[in-house]
N, C-alpha and C positions, 0 to 999 in steps of 0.2 A: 241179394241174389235170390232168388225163385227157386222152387224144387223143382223136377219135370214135368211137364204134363199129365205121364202115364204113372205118377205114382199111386192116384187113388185115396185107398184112406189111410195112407200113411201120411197126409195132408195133416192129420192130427199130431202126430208124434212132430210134425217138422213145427207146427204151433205150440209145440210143450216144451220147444228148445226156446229159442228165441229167433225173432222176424227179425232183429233188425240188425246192420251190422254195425262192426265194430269203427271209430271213426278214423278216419284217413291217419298215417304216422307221417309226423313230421320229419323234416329234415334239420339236421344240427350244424353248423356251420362252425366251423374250428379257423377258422381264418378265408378270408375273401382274397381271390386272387386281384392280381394289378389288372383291368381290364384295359388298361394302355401298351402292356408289356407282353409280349410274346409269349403264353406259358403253355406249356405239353400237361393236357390234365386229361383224366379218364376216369373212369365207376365203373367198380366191381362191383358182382351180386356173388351172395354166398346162400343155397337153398337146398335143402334134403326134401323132397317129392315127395316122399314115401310112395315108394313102388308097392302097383298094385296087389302081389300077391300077401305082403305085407299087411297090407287097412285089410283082415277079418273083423268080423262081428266078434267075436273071441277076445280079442286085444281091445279092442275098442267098443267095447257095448254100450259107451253113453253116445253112441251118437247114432241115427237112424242108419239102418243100412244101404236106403237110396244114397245117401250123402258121402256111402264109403263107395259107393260103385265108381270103377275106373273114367265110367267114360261122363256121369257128372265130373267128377274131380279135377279132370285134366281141364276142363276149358273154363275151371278156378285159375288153375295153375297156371294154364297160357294167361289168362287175365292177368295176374298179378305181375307175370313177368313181363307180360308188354307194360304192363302201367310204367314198370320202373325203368324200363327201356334201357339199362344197363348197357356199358362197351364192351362189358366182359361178364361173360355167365359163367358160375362153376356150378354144377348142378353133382347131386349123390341121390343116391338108389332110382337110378334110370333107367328101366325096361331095354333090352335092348332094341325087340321091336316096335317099342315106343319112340325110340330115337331115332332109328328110321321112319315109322310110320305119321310121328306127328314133330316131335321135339325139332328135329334136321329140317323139313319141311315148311314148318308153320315158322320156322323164326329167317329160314333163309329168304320167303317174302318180308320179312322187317330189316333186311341188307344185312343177315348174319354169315358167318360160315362155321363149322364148325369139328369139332373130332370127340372120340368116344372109345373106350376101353370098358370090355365087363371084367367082372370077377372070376379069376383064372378056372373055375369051374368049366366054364364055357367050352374049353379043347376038348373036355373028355365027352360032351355031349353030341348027340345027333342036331340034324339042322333043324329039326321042332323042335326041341327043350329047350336048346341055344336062344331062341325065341325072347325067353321067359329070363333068362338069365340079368342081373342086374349090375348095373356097373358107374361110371363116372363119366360126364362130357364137359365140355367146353366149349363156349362159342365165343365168336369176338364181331366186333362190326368191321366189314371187311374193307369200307373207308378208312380204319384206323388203322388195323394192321392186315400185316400178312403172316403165313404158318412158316416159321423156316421149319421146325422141326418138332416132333413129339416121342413123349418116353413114355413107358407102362411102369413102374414101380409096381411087379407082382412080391407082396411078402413071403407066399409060399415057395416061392423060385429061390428067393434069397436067401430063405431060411436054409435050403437044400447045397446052395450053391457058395456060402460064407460061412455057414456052422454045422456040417454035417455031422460032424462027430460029435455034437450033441444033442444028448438023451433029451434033454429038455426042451429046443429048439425044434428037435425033429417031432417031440410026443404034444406038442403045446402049440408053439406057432405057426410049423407046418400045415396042422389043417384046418387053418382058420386062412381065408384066402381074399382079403380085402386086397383090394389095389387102389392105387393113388396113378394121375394122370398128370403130365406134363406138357405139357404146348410153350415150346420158345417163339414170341410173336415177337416181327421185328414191326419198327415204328414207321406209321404213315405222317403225312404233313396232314391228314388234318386233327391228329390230337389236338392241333393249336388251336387256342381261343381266336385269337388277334392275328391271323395269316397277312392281314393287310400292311404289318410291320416288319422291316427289314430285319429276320435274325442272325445277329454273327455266327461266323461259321464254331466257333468254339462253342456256343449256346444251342447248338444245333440236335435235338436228339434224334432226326430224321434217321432212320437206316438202324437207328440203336435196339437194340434186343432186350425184349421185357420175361422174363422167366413165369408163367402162372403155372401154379398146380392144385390141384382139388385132392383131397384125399377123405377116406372113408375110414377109421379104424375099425377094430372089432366092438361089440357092442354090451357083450356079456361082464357083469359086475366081478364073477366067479373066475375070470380072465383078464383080471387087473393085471395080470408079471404080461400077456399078450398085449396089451395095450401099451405095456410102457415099448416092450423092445419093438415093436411096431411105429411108433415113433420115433425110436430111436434111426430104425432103418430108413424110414422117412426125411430124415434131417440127414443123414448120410447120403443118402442119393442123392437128393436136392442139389448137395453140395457136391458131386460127383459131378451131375451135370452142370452147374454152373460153372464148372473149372475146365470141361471143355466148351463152354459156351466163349469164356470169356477168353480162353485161346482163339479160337474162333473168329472174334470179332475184336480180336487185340488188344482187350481190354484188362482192368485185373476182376476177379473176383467179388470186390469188395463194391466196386463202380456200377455192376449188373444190378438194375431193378432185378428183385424178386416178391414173387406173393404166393403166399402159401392158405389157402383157402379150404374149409371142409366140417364135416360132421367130423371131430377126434371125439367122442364121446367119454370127454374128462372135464370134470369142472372147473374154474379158474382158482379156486383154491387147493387144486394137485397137490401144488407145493414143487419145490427147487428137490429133486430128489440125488441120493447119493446113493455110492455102491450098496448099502446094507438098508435104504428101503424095504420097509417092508412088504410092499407090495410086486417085488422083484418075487417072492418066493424061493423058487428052488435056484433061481437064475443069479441070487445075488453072491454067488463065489464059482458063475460058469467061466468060466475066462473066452469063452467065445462073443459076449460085447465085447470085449478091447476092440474086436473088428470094427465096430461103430461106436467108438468114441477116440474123440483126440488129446486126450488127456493121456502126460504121464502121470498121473496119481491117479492108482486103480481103485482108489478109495472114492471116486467123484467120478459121473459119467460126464462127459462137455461134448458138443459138436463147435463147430464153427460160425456159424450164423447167427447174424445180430439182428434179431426181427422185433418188434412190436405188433401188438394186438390194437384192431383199429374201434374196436368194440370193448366199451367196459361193464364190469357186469354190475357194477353202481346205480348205471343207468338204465342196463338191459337185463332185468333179473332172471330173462329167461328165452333162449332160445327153442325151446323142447319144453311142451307143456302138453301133458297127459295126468291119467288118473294116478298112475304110480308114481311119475317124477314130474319136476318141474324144476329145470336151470338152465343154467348156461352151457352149452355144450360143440355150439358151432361159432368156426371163427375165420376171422383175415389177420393174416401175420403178412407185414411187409417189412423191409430194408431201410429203414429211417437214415439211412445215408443217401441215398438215390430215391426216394419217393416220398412228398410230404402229403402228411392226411389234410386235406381242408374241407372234411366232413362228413357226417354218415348219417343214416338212418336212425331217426328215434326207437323211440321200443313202441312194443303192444302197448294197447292201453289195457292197464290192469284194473282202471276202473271197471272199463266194462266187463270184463272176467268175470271180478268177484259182485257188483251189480247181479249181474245175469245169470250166476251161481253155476258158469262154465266150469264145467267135471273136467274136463278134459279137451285138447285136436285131436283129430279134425274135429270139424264142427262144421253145418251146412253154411258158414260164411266162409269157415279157415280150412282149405282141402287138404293140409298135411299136417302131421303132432308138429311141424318145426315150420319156424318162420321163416322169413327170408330176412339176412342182415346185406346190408349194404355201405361203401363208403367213397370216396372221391379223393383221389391224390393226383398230384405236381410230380411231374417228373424232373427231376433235379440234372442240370447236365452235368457231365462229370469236371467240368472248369468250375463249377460252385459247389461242389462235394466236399463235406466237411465230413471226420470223424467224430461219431452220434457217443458223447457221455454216457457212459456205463448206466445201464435198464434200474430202473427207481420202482418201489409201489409205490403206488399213488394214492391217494386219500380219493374218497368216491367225489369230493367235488373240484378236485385238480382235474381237468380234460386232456389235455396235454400244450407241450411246445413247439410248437409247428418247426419241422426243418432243424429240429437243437436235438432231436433223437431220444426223447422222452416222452413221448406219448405214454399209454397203456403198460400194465402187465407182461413183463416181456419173456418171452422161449428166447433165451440167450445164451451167450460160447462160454459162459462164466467158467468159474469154479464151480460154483453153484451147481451146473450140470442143467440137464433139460428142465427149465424153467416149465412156467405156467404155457396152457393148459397141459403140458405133456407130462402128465403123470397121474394120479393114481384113477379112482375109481371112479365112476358115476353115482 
């Protein structure tokens, strides 16, 4: 990629980075579908922007500051996202008149449609600040599905509206105002590879509802107990709406694809956390979680959700890569009963990182600190749904087993309580 024209002599400093990019990511293939057989498959993208007011020179001082300007950066970012031409986009820290002005715009000519929630800050401002405000979208290819319905997961609302009467809830999570975004997209015929084959009406996912959500948690190390119950309410709602989705659509719970996609800004080794975590803080003896968790033993938090992680961090040592941190922090959690992984995006190459003596993203090839992860699933119809074996770690060179419900590191309904990534710190 080129700097702009009018940058002048800071043509120097773009020569003291490096000219050349980094080389194309592969694709990983976890199993090849029958290409004789009728199968409902789709790719999701999972990508943090970094919103513009965010890339200062301040934060980010190894990198030229033509390369942090908004309006280079973006037609990085539309680049990358058209390359990987995704069915489903979850995008996090999206301007919100970026999402009008290019986001909604630029991708609805590549057959998108799509919806978008800021961060509840947004009601209390005027209609210029609101502007600026940053929030979560979604788009989908609107061959493949249609919108039945969308939900905002505001934390600050919940925290108000489910714990009031606590100190902690009210002084801690309250003003930390991330939201997470829901789109229930119901299924078109052409997910199918093979439309030219007759499929039985039992095989049938046509008209069936796919649950996606993106979520953004809070970001701050210092509000590790706000990270965890912010997850917590996360898994909670999900599960809220899935259970009227899947009244809905007469289904059970368990039958509903779901994907749970986003920046959670927790590393894959969180850990399986229990009431007396100690990154709970003052929260680990609030009896205002019992609200979001299904456990009778208040000694272990649990939701209900049986997800797998479609990225391992064996493979992708990093999603977020900057001069302070450098891990895994963004992810796709899907439903290993109703959606098989058959593959995903390789990682960065970290040769050329450390080659190139990359301080840190952006970088005038890489326009945001976070990459985009991506993967590819099977929609399993609910006549060949099996109950996925309890969530295994895996050793970095197991991948997973397609369709047997043990892929990756799993956020599962255990005892255990919220699994990986949903827990501790960055």
């Amino acid at each position: 990629m080129s700097p702009p024209p009018d940058v002048g002599g800071q043509l120097e400093v773009f020569d003291s980075v490096n000219t050349a990019p980094p080389p194309e990511r592969s694709w990983v293939m976890i199993r090849h579908a029958d290409p004789d057989r009728p199968i409902a498959t789709f790719t999701v993208l999972c990508y943090n922007v970094l919103c513009d007011k965010y890339a200062t020179v301040n934060q980010y001082s190894y990198c030229p500051s033509w390369a942090l300007n908004w309006e280079y950066r973006k037609m990085a970012i539309m680049k990358e996202i058209r390359n990987y031409e995704s069915d489903i986009i979850t995008l996090q820290e999206v301007e919100t008149e970026q999402y009008k002005m290019m986001f909604l715009p630029e991708l609805k000519k590549l057959g998108y449609s799509g919806t978008f929630s800021p961060k509840s800050r947004a009601k209390t401002m005027g209609e210029e600040e609101r502007k600026y405000v940053d929030g979560c979208a979604i788009f989908w290819k609107s061959d493949k599905f249609d919108l039945e319905r969308q939900h905002t997961i505001e934390f600050t609302q919940l925290a108000m509206k489910r714990a009031s009467m606590s100190e902690n809830m009210l002084n801690r999570v309250m003003p930390r105002d991330n939201i997470a975004l829901c789109a229930v997209l119901k299924i078109k015929e052409s997910v199918y590879t093979n439309r030219r084959v007759t499929i039985p009406a039992t095989d049938n996912v046509v008209g069936n509802p796919l649950v996606v959500c993106t979520a953004h948690i809070h970001w701050d190390p210092e509000f590790c107990d706000v990270k965890l119950v912010q997850t917590m309410m996360l898994a909670h709602e999900v599960y809220r709406l899935l259970e009227e989705v899947a009244k809905h659509f007469g289904i059970t719970t368990q039958q509903c694809p779901v994907l749970i996609c986003g920046d959670l800004n927790s590393l894959p080794d969180s850990g399986n956390i229990s009431r007396q975590h100690m990154d709970l803080k003052s929260f680990r003896d609030d009896v205002c979680l019992d609200k979001f968790s299904t456990s009778s033993d208040r000694s272990v938090i649990q939701h209900p959700l049986r997800l797998d992680s479609a990225v391992e961090p064996s493979t992708n040592p990093f999603t977020n890569y900057t001069l302070d941190f450098k891990g895994m922090i963004d992810y796709i959690f899907s439903t290993p009963q109703s959606l098989a992984r058959l593959g995903v995006l390789g990682s960065f190459d970290s040769n050329w990182v450390s080659t190139n003596k990359i301080l840190g993203f952006p970088h005038p090839h890489v326009p945001s600190d976070h990459i985009p992860i991506m993967a590819q699933y099977a929609i399993i119809p609910t006549s060949h749904q099996r109950v996925p074996p309890p969530p295994v770690q895996l050793s970095s060179s197991h991948i997973g087993v397609i369709g047997g419900g043990i892929p990756s590191h799993a956020l599962n309904g255990s005892a255990n309580g919220l699994g990986h990534p949903f827990g501790a710190t960055r």
